[in-house]
mmCIF file of the N, C-alpha and C atoms, coordinates in Angstrom:
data_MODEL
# 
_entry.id   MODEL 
# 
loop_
_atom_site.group_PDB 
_atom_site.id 
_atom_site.type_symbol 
_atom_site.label_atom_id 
_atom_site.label_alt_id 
_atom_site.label_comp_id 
_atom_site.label_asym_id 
_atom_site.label_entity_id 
_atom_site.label_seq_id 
_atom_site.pdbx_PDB_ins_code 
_atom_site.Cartn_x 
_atom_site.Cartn_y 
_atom_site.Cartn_z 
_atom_site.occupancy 
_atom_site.B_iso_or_equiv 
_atom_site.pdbx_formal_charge 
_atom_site.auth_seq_id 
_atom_site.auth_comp_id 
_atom_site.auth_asym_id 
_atom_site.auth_atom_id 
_atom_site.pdbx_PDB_model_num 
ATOM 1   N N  . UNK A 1 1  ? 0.838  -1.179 0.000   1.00 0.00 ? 1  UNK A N  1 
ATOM 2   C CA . UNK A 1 1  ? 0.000  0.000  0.000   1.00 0.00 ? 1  UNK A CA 1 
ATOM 3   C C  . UNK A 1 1  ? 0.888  1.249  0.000   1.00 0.00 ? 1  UNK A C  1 
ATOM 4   N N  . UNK A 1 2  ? 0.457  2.245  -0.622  1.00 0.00 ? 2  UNK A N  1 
ATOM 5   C CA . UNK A 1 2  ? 1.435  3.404  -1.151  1.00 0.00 ? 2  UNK A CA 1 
ATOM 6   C C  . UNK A 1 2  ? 0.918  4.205  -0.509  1.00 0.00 ? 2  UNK A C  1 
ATOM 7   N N  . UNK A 1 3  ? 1.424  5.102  0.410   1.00 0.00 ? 3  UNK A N  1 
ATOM 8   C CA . UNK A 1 3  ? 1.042  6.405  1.429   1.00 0.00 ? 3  UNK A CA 1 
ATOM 9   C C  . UNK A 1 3  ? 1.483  7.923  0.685   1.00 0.00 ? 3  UNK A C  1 
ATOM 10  N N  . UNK A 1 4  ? 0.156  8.368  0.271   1.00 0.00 ? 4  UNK A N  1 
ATOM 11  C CA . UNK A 1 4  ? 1.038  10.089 -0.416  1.00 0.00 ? 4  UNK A CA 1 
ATOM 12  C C  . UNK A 1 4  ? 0.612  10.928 0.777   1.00 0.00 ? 4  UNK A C  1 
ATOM 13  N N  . UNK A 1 5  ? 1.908  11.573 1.553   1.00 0.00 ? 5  UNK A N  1 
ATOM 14  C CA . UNK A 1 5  ? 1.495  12.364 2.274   1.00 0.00 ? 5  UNK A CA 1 
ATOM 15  C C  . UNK A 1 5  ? 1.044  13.870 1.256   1.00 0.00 ? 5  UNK A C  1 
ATOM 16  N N  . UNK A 1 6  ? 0.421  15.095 1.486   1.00 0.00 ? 6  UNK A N  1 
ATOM 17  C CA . UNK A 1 6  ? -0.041 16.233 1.387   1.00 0.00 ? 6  UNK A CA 1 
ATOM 18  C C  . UNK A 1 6  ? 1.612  17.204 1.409   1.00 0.00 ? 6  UNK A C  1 
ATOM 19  N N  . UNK A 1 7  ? 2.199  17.253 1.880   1.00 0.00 ? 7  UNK A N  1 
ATOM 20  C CA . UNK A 1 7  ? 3.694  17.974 2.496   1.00 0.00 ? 7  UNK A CA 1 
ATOM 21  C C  . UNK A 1 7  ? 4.248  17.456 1.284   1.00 0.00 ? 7  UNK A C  1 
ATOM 22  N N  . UNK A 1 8  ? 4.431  16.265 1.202   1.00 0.00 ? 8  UNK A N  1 
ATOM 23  C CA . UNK A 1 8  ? 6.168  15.555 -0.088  1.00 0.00 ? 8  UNK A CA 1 
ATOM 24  C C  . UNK A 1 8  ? 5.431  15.750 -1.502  1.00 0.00 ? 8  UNK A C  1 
ATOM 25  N N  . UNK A 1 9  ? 4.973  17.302 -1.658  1.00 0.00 ? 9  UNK A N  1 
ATOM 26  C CA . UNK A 1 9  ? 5.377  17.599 -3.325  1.00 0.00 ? 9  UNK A CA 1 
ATOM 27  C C  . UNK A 1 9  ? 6.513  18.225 -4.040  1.00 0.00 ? 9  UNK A C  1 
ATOM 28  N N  . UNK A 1 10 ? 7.104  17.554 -4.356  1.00 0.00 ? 10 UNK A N  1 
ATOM 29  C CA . UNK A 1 10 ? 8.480  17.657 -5.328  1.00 0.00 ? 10 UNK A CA 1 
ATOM 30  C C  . UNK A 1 10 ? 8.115  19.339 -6.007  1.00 0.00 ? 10 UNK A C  1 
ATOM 31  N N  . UNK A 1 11 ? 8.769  19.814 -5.760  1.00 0.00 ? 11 UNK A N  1 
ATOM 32  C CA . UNK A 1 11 ? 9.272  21.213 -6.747  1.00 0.00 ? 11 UNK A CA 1 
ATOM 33  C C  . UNK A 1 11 ? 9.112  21.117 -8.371  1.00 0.00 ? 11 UNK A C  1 
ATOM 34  N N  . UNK A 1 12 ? 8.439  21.817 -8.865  1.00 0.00 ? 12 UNK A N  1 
ATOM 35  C CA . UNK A 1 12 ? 8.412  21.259 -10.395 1.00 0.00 ? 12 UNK A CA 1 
ATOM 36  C C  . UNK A 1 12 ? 9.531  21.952 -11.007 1.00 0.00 ? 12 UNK A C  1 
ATOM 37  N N  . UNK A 1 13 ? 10.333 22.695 -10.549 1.00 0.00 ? 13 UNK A N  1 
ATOM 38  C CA . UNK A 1 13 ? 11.388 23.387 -11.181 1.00 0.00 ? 13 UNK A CA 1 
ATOM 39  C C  . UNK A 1 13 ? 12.214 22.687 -10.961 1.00 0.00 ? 13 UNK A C  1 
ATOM 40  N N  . UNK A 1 14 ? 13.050 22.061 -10.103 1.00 0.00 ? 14 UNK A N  1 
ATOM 41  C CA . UNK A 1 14 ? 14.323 21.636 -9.848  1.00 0.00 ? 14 UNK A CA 1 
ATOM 42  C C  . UNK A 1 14 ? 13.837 20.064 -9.485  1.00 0.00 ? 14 UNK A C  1 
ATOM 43  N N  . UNK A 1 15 ? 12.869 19.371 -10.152 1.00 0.00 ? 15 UNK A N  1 
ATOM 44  C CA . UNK A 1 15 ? 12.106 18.315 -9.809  1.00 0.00 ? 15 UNK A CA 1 
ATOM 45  C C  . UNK A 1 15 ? 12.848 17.680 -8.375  1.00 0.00 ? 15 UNK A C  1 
ATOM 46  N N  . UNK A 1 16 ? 12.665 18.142 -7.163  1.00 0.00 ? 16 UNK A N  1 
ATOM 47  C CA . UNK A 1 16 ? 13.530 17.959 -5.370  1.00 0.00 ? 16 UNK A CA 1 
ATOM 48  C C  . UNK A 1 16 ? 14.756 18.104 -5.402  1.00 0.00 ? 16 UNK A C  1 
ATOM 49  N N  . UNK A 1 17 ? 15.583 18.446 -6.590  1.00 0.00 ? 17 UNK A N  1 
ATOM 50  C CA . UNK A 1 17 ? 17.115 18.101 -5.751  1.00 0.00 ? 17 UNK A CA 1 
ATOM 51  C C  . UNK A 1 17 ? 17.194 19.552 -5.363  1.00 0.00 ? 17 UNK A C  1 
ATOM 52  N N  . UNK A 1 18 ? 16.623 20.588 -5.409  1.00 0.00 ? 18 UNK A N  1 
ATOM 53  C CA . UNK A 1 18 ? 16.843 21.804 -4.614  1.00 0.00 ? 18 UNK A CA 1 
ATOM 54  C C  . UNK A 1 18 ? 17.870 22.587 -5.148  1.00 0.00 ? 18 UNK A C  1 
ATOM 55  N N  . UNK A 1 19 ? 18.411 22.038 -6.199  1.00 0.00 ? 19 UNK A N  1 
ATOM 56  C CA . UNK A 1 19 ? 19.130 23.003 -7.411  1.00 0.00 ? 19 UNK A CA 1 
ATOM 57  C C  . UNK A 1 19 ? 18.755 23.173 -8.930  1.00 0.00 ? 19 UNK A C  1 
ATOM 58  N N  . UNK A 1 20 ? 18.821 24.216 -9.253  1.00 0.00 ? 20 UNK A N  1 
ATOM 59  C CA . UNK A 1 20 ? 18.531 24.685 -10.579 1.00 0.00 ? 20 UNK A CA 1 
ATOM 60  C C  . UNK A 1 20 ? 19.980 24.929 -11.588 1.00 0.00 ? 20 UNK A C  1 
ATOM 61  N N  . UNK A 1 21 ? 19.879 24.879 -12.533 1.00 0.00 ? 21 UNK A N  1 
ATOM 62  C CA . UNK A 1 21 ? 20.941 25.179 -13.797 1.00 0.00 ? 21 UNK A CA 1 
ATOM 63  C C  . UNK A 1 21 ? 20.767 26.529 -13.644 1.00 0.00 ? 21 UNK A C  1 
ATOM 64  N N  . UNK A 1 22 ? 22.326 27.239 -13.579 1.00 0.00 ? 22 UNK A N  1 
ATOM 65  C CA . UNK A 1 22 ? 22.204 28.699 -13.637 1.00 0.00 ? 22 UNK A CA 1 
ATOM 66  C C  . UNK A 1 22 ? 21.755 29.217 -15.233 1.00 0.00 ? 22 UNK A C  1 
ATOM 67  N N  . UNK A 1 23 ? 21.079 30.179 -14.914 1.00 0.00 ? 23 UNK A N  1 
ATOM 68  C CA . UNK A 1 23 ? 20.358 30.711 -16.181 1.00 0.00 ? 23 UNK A CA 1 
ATOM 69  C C  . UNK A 1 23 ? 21.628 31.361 -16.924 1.00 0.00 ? 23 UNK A C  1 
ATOM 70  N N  . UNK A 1 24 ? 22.366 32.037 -16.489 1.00 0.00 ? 24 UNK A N  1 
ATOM 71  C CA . UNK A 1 24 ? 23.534 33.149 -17.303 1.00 0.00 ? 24 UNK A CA 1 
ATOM 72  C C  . UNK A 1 24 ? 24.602 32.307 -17.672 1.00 0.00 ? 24 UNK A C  1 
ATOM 73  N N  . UNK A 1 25 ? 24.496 30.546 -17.356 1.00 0.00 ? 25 UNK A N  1 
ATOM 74  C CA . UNK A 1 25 ? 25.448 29.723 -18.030 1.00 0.00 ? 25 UNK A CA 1 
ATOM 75  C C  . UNK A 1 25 ? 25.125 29.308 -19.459 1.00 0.00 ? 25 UNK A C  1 
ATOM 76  N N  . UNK A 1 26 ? 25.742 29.158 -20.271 1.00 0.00 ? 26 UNK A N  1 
ATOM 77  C CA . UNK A 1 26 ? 25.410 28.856 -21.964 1.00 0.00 ? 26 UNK A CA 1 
ATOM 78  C C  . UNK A 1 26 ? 24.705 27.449 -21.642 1.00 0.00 ? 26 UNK A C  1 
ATOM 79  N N  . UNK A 1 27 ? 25.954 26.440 -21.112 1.00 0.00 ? 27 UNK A N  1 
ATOM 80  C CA . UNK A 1 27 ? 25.790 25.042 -20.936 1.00 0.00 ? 27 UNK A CA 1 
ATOM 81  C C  . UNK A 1 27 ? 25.841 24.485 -19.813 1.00 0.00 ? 27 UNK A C  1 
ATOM 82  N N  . UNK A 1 28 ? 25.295 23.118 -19.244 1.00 0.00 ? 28 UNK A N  1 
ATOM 83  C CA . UNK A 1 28 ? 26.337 23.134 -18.111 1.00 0.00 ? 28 UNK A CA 1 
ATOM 84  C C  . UNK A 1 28 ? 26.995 21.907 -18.189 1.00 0.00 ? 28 UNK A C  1 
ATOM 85  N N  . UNK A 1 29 ? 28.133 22.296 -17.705 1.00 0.00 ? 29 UNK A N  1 
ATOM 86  C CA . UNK A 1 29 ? 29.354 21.025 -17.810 1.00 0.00 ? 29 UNK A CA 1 
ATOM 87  C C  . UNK A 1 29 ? 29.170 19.791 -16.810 1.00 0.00 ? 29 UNK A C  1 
ATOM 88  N N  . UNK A 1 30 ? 29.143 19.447 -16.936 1.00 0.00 ? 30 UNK A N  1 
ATOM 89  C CA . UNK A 1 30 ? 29.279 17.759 -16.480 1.00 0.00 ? 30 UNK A CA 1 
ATOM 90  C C  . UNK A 1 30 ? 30.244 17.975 -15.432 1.00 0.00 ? 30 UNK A C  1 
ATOM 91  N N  . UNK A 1 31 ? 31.326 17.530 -16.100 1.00 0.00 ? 31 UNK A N  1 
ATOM 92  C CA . UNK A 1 31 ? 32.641 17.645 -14.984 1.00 0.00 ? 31 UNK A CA 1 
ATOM 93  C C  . UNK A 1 31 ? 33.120 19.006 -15.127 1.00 0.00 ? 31 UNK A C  1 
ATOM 94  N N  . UNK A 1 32 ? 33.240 19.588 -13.632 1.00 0.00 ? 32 UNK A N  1 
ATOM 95  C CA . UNK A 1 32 ? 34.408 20.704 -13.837 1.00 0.00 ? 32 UNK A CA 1 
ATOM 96  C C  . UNK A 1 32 ? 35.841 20.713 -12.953 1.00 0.00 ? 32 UNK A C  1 
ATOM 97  N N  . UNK A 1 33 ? 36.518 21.186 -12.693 1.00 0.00 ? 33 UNK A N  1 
ATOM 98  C CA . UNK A 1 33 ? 37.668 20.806 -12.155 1.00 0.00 ? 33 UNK A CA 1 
ATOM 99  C C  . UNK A 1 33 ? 37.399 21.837 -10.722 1.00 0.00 ? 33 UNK A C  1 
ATOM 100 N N  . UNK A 1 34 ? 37.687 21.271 -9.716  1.00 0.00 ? 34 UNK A N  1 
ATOM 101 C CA . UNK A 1 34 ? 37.543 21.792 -8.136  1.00 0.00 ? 34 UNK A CA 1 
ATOM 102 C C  . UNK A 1 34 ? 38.387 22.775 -8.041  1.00 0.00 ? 34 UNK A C  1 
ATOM 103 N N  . UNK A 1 35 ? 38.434 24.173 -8.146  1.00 0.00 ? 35 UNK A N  1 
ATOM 104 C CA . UNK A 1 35 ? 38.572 24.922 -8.119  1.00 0.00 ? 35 UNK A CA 1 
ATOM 105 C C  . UNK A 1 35 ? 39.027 25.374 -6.347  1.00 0.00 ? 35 UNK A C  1 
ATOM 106 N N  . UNK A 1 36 ? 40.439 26.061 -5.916  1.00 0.00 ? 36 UNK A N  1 
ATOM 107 C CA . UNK A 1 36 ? 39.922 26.472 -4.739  1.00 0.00 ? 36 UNK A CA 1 
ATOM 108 C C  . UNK A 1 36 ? 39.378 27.771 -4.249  1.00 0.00 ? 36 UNK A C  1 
ATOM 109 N N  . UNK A 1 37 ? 38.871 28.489 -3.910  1.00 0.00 ? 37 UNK A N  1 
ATOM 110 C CA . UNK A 1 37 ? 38.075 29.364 -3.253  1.00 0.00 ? 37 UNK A CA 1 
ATOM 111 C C  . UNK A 1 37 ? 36.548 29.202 -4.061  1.00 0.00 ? 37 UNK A C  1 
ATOM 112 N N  . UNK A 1 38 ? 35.632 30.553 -4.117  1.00 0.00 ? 38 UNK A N  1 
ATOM 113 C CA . UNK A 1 38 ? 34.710 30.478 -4.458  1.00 0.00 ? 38 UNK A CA 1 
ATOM 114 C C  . UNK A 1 38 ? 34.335 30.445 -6.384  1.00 0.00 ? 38 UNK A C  1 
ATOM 115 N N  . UNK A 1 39 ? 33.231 29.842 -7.045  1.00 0.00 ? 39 UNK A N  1 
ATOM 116 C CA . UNK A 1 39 ? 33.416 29.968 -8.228  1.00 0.00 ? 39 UNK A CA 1 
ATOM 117 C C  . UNK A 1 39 ? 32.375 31.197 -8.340  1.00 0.00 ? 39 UNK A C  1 
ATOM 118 N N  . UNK A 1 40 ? 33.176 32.396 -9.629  1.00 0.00 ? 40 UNK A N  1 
ATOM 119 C CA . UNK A 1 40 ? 32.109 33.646 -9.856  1.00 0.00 ? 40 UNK A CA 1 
ATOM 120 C C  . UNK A 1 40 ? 31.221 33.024 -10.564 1.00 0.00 ? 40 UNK A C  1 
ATOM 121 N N  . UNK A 1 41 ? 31.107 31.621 -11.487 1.00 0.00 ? 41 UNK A N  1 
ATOM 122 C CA . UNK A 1 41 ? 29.089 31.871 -11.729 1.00 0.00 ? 41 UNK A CA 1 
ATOM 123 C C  . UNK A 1 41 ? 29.392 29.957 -11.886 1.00 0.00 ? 41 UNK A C  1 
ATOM 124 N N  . UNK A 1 42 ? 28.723 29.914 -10.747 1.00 0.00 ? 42 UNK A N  1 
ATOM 125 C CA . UNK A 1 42 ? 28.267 28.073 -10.408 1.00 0.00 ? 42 UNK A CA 1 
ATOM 126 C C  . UNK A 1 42 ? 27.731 27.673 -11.776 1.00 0.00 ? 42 UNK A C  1 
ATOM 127 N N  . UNK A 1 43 ? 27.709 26.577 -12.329 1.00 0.00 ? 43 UNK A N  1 
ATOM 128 C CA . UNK A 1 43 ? 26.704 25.454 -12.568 1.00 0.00 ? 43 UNK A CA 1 
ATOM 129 C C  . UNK A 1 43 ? 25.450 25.639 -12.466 1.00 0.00 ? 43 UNK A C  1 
ATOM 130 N N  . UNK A 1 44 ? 25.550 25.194 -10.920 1.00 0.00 ? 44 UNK A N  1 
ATOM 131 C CA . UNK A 1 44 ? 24.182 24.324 -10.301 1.00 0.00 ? 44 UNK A CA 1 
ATOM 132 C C  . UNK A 1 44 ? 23.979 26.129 -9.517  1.00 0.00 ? 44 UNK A C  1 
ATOM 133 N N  . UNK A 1 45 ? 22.810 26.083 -9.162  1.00 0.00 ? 45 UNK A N  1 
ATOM 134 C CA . UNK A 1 45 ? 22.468 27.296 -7.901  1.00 0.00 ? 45 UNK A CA 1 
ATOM 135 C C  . UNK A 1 45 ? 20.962 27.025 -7.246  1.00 0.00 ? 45 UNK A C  1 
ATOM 136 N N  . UNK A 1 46 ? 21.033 27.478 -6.145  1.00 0.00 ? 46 UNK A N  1 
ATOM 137 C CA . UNK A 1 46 ? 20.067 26.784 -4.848  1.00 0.00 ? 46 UNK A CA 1 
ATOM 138 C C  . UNK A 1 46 ? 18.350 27.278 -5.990  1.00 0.00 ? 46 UNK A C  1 
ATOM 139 N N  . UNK A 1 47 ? 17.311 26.609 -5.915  1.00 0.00 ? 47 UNK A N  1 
ATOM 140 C CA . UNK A 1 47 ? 16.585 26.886 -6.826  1.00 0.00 ? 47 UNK A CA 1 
ATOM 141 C C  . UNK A 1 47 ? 15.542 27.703 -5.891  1.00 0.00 ? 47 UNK A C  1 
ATOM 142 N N  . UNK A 1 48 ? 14.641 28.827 -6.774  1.00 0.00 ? 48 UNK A N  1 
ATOM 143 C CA . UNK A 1 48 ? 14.066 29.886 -6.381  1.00 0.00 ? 48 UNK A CA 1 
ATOM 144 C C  . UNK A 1 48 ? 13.065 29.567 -5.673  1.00 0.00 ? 48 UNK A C  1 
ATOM 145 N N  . UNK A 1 49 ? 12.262 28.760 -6.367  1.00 0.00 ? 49 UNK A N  1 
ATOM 146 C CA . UNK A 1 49 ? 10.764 27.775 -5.864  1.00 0.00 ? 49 UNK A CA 1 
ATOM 147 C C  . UNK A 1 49 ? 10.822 27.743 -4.829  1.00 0.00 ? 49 UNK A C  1 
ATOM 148 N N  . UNK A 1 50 ? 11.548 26.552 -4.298  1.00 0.00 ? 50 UNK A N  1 
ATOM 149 C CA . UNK A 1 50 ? 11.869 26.171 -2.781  1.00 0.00 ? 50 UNK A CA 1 
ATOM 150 C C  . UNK A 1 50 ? 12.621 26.485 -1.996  1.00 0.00 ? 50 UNK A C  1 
ATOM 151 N N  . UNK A 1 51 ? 13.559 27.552 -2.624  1.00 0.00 ? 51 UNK A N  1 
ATOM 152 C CA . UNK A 1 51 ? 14.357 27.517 -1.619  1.00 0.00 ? 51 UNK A CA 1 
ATOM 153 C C  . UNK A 1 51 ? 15.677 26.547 -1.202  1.00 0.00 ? 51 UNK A C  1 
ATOM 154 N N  . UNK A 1 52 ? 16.078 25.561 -2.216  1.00 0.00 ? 52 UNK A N  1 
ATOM 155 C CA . UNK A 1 52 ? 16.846 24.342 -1.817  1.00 0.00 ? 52 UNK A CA 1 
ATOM 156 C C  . UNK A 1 52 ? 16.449 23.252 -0.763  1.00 0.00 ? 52 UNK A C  1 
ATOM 157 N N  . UNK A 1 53 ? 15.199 23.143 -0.754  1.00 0.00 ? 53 UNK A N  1 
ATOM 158 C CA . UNK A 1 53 ? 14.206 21.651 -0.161  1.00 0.00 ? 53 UNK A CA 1 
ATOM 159 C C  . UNK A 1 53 ? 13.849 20.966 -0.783  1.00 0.00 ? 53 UNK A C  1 
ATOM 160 N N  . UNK A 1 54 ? 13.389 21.570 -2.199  1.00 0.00 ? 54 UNK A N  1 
ATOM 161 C CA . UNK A 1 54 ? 13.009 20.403 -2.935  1.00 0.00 ? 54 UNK A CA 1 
ATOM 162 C C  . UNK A 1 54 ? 11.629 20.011 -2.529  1.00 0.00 ? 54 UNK A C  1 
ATOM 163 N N  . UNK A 1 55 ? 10.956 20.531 -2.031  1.00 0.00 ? 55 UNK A N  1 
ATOM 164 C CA . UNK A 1 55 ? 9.470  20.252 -1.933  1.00 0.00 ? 55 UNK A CA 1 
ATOM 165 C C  . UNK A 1 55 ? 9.017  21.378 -1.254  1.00 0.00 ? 55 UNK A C  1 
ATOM 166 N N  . UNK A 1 56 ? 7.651  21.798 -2.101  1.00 0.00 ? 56 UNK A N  1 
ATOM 167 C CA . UNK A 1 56 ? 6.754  22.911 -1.776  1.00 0.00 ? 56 UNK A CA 1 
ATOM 168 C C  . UNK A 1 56 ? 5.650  22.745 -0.751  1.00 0.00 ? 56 UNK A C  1 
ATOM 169 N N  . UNK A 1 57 ? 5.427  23.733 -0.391  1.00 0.00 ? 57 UNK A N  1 
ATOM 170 C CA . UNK A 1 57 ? 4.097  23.640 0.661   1.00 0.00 ? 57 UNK A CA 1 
ATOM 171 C C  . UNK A 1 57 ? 3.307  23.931 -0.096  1.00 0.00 ? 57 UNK A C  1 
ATOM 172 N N  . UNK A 1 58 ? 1.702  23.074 0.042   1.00 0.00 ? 58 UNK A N  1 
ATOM 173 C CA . UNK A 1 58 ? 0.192  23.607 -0.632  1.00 0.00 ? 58 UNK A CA 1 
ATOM 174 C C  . UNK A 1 58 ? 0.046  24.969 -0.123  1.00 0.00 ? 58 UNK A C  1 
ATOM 175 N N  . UNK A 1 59 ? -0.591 25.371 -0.963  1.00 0.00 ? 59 UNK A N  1 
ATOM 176 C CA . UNK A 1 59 ? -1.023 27.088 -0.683  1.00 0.00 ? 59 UNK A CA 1 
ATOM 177 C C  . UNK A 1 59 ? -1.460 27.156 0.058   1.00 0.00 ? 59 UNK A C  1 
ATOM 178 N N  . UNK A 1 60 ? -2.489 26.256 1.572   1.00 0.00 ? 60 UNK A N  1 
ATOM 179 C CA . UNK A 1 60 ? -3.329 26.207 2.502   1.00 0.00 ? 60 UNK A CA 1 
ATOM 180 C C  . UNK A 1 60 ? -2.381 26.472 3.151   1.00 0.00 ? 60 UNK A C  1 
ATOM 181 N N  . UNK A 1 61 ? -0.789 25.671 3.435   1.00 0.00 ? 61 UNK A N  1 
ATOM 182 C CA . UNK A 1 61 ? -0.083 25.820 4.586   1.00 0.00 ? 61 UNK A CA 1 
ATOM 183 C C  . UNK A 1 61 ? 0.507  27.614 4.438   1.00 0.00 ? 61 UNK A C  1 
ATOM 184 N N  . UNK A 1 62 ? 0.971  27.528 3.516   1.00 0.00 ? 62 UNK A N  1 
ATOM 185 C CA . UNK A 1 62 ? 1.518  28.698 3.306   1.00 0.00 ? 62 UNK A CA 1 
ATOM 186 C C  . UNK A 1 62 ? 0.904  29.985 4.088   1.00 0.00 ? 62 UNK A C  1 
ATOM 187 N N  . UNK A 1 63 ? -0.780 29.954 3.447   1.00 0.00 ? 63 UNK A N  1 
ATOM 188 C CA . UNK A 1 63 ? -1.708 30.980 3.816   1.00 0.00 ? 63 UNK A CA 1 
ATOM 189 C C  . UNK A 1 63 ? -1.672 30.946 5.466   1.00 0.00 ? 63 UNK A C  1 
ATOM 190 N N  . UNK A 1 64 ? -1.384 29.886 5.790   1.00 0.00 ? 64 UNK A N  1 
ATOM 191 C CA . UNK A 1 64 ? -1.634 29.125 7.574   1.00 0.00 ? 64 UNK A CA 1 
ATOM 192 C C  . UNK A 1 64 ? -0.304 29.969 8.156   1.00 0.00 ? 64 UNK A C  1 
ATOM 193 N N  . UNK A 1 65 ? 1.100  29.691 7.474   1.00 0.00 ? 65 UNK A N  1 
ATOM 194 C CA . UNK A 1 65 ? 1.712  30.068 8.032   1.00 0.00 ? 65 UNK A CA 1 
ATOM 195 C C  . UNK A 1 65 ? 1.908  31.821 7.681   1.00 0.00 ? 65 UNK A C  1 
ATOM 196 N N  . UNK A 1 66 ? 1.391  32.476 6.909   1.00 0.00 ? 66 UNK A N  1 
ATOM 197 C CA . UNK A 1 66 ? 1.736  33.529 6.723   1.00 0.00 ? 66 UNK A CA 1 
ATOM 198 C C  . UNK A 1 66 ? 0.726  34.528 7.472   1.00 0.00 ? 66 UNK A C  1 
ATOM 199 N N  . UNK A 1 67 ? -0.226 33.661 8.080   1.00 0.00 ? 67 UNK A N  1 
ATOM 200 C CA . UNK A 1 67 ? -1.530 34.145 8.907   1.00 0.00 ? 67 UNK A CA 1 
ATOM 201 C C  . UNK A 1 67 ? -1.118 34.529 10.407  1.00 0.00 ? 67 UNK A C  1 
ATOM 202 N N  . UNK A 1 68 ? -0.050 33.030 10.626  1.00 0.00 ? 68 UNK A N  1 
ATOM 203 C CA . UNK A 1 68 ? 0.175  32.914 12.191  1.00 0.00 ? 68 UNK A CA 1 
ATOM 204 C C  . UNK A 1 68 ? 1.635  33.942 12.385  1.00 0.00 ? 68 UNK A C  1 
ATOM 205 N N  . UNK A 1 69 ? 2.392  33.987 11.394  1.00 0.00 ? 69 UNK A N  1 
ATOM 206 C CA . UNK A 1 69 ? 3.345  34.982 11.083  1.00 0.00 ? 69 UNK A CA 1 
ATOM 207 C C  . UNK A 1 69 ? 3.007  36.362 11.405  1.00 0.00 ? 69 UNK A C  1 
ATOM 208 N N  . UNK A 1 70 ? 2.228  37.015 10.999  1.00 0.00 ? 70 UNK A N  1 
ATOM 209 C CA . UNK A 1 70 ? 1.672  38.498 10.859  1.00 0.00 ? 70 UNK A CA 1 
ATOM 210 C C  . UNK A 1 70 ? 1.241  38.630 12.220  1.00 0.00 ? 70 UNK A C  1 
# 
């Protein structure tokens, strides 16, 4: 028997892994070489949707929490 909780909906943008393809990259590379300090324009970057969770809240919670927030 298969249990869908209400909470575990996958992000349709970054389908859960909580990263997106940077938009201002042409391509993105597969392998890149580890670089040390920071890189000026990633690959991968934390995706907008979620936030880097990878799963969204229904609009009920949202409204719930933005109710008890205020």
């Amino acid at each position: 028997m298969t249990e869908s909780y209400v909470l575990d909906k996958k992000c349709p943008k970054c389908f859960g892994l909580g990263k997106t393809v940077n938009p201002t990259r042409k391509k993105l590379i597969v392998v890149e070489k580890k670089l040390p300090g920071k890189q000026d324009n990633p690959s991968l970057i934390v995706c907008t949707e979620c936030n880097g969770t990878g799963m969204l809240l229904p609009t009920e919670v949202k409204e719930l929490l933005e109710y008890i927030l205020s």
